[in-house]
C-alpha positions as a printed Julia matrix, in Angstrom:
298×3 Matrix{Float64}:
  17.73   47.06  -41.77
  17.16   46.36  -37.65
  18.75   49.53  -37.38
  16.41   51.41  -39.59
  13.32   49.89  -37.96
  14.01   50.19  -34.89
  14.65   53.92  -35.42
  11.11   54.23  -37.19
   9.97   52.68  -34.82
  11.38   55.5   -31.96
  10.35   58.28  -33.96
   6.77   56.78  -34.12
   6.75   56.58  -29.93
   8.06   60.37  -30.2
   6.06   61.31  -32.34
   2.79   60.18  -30.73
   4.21   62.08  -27.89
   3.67   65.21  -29.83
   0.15   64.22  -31.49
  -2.33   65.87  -29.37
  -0.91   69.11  -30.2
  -0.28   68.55  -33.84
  -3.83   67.92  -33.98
  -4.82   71.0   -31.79
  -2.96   72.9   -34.32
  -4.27   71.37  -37.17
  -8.01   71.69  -35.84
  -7.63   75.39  -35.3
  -6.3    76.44  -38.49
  -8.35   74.56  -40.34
 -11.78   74.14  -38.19
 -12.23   70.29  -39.01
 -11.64   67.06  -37.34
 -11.44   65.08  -40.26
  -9.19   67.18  -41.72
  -6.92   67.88  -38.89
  -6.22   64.13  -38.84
  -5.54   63.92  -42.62
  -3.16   66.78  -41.54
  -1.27   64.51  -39.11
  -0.99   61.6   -40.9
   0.91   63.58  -43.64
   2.8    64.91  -41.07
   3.98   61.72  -39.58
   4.45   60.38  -43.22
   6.66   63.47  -44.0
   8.35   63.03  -40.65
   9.0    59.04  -41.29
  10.44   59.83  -44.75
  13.05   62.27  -43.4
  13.99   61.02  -40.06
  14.9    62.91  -37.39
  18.98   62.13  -36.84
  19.4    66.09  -37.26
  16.8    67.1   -35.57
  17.2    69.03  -32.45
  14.05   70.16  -31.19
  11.55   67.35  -32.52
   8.11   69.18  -31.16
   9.19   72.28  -33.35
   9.95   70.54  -36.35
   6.88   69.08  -36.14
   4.71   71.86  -35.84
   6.66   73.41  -38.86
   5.49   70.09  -40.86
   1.93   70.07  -39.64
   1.91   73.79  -40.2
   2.87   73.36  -43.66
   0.33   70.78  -44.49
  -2.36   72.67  -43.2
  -1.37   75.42  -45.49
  -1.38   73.74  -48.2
  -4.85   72.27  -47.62
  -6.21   75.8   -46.74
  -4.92   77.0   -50.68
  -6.45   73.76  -51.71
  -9.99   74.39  -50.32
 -10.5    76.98  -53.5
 -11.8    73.97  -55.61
 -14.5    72.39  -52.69
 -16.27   73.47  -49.84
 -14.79   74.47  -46.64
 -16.28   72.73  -43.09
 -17.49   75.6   -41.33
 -16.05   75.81  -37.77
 -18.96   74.66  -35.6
 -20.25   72.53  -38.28
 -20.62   68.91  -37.01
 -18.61   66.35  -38.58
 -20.96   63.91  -40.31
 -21.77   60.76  -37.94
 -20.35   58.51  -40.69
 -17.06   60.43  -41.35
 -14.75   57.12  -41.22
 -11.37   58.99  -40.15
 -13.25   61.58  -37.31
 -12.56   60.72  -33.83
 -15.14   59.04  -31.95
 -15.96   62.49  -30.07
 -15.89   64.73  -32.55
 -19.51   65.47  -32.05
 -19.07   65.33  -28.21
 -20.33   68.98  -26.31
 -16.98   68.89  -24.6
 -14.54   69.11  -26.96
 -16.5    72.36  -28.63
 -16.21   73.73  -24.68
 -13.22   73.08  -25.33
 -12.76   74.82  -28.73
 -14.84   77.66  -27.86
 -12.73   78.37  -24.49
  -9.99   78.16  -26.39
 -10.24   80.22  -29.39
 -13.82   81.9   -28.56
 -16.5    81.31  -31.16
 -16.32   85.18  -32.38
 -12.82   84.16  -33.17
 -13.81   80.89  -35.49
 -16.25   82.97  -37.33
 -13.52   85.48  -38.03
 -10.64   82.99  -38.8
 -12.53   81.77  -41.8
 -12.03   85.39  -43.23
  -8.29   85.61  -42.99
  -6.31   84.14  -45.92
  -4.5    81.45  -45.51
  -1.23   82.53  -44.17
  -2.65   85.21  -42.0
  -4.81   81.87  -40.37
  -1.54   80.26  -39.61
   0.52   82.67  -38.94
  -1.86   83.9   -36.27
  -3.01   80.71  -35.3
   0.65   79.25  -34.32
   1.62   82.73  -33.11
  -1.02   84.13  -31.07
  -2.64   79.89  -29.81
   0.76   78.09  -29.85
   3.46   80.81  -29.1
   5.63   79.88  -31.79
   7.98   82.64  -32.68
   7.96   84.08  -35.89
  11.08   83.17  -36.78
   9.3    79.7   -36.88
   6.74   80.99  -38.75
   8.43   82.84  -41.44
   9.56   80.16  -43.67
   6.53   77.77  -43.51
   4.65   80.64  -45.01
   7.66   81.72  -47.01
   7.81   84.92  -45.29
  10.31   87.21  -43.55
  10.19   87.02  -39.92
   9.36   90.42  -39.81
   6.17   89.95  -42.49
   5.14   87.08  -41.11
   4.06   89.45  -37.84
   3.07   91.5   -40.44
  -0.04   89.29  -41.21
  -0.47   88.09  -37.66
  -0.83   91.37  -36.59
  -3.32   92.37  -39.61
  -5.59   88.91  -38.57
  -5.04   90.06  -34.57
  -7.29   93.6   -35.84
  -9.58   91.86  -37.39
 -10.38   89.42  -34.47
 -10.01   91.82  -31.66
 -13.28   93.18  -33.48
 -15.11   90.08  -32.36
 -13.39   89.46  -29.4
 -15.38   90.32  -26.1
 -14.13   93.68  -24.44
 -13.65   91.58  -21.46
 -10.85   89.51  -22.88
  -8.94   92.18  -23.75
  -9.08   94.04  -20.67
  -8.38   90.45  -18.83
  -5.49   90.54  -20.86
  -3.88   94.49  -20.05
  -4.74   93.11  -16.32
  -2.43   90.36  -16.57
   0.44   92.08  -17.91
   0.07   95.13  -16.06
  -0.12   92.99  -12.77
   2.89   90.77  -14.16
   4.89   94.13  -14.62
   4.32   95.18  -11.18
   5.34   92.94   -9.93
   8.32   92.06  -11.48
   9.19   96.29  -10.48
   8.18   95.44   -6.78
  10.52   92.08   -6.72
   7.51   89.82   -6.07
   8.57   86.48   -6.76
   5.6    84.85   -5.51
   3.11   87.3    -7.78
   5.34   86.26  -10.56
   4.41   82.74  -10.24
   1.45   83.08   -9.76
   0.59   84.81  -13.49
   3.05   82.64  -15.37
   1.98   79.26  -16.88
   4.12   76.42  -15.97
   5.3    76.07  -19.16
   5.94   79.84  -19.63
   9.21   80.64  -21.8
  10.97   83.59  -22.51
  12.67   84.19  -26.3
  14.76   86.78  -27.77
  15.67   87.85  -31.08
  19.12   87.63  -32.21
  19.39   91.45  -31.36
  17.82   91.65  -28.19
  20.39   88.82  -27.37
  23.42   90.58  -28.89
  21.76   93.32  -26.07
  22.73   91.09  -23.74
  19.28   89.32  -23.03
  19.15   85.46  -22.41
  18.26   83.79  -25.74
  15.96   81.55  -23.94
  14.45   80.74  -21.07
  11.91   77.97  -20.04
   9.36   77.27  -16.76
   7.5    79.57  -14.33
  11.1    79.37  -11.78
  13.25   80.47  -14.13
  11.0    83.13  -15.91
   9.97   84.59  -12.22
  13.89   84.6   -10.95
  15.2    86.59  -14.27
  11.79   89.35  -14.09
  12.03   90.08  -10.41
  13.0    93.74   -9.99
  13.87   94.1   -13.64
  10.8    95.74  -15.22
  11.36   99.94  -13.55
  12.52  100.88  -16.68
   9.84   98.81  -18.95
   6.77  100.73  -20.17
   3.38   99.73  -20.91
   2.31   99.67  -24.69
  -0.1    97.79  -26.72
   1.4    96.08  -29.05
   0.02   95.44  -32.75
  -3.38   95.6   -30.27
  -2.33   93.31  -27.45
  -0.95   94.41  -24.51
   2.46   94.67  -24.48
   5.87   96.65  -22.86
   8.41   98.21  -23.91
  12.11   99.52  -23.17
  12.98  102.55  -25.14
  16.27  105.31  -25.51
  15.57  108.79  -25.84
  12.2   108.14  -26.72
  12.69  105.79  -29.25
  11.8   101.72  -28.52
  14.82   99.73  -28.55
  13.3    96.57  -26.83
   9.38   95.37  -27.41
   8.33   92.52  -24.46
   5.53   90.88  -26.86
   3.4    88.81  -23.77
   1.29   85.66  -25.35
  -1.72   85.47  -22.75
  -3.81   82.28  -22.09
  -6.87   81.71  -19.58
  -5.4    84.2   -17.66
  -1.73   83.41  -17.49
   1.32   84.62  -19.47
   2.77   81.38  -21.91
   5.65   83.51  -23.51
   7.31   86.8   -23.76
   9.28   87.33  -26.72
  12.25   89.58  -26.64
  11.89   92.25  -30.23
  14.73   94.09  -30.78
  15.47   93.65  -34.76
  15.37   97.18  -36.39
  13.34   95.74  -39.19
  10.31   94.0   -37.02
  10.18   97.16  -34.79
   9.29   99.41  -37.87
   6.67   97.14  -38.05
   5.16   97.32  -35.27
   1.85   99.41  -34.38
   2.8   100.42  -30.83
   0.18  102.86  -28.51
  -0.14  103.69  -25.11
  -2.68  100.83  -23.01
  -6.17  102.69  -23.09
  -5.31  104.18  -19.5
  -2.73  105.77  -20.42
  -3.89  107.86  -23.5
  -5.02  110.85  -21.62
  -2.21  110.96  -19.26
């Protein structure tokens, strides 16, 4: 029985470790406070039930939980109101956090996730909202994603991508083309060998993931931090070309004119957070790839 508790109790110290981002994802796919705790207790009571002795990577695992509860409380919503995004909890609400109400944390939002986006987010059904939420805000791959929403990985950025056109239509032109700068800036200089100018657009916690494919290719399965990422990009990218991916920028590697290797960048206030290797035949059919704006009358 010691042995029991005292493993509770180490998964409880772990998992408080994770809870500021369980709740961040919560909050954003489902636009409440109130319920994005909810959302984390279940979690953690999900989480205690199981145990984690098989676990290998504990912050994923947990995402997929939260993700899944959140889900289920979106389909749930069909029988009572939804909280609008930038409504304010109520100032009794017994389980919203003190500063739920507090300017900062909807700076906070609104930097985040833009307030075009909120509005828009409310329109997506609910697996396009997470899919797009843990995707495009979290950089979870979608092999991740795929069986919380009972998907393929290859429909599951299916529906991101559908949500990504529908809130690129209320995004500010200015993101986007913050965006296209980043990457096309990052791909220079990963053709010029500029390690420094690698850094510098890559978040600390950038990581790099590929497909099973693109790693049968011969490309690293994973790697993690701003060093690594930099040392494996410089000089690599003279054969990569830009593309727009499902409406994001993107690159790509292709044989006799036909794409054998995506580069699908995840861009946050201004730096890259992860590239994700594409290679599987099936997910590259799926994909709505264009030349960058530039390039179209080249």
């Amino acid at each position: 029985m010691e042995v029991q508790v005292n493993g509770e109790e180490s998964l409880a110290a772990r998992f408080e470790e994770h809870r500021a981002r369980l709740h961040a994802v919560a909050y954003r796919v489902l636009g409440s406070n109130a319920e994005a705790d909810d959302a984390v207790q279940e979690a953690w009571l999900r989480a205690s039930r199981a145990g984690d002795a098989d676990v290998d990577n504990l912050g994923g695992w947990l995402t997929t939980i939260v993700g899944r509860v959140a889900l289920n409380m979106l389909r749930a919503r069909t029988t009572r109101r939804e909280v609008s995004w930038d409504e304010p909890e109520a100032p009794d609400e017994p389980d919203a956090p003190a500063d739920a109400d507090d300017p900062a944390d909807a700076a906070i939002l609104a930097d985040s996730v833009g307030l075009a986006l909120l509005v828009v987010l409310e329109t997506l059904s609910p697996a396009e909202r997470l899919a797009f939420v843990l995707h495009d805000m979290f950089a979870v791959p979608f092999d991740e994603i795929a069986p919380i929403i009972d998907r393929t990985p290859a429909a599951a950025r299916q529906l991101a991508s559908r949500a990504r056109r529908r809130v690129r239509g209320g995004r500010a032109d200015a993101t986007a083309a913050r965006e296209r700068e980043v990457v096309s800036a990052f791909l220079a200089a990963s053709r010029d060998g500029d390690f420094e100018a690698l850094l510098a657009l890559l978040d600390p916690d950038a990581v790099l993931r590929a497909d099973a494919t693109a790693a049968e290719m011969g490309a690293p399965a994973r790697i993690a931090g701003r060093e690594a990422m930099a040392g494996f990009w410089t000089g690599r990218a003279k054969a990569v070309l830009p593309v727009e991916v499902d409406g994001v920028p993107g690159a790509m590697w292709q044989l006799r004119g036909v794409p054998q290797v995506v580069f699908d960048f995840t861009v946050r206030d201004g730096r890259i957070v992860a590239i994700d290797f594409v290679a599987d035949p099936e997910v590259l059919a799926s994909l709505d790839l264009v030349k960058p704006p530039r390039d179209r009358d080249g």
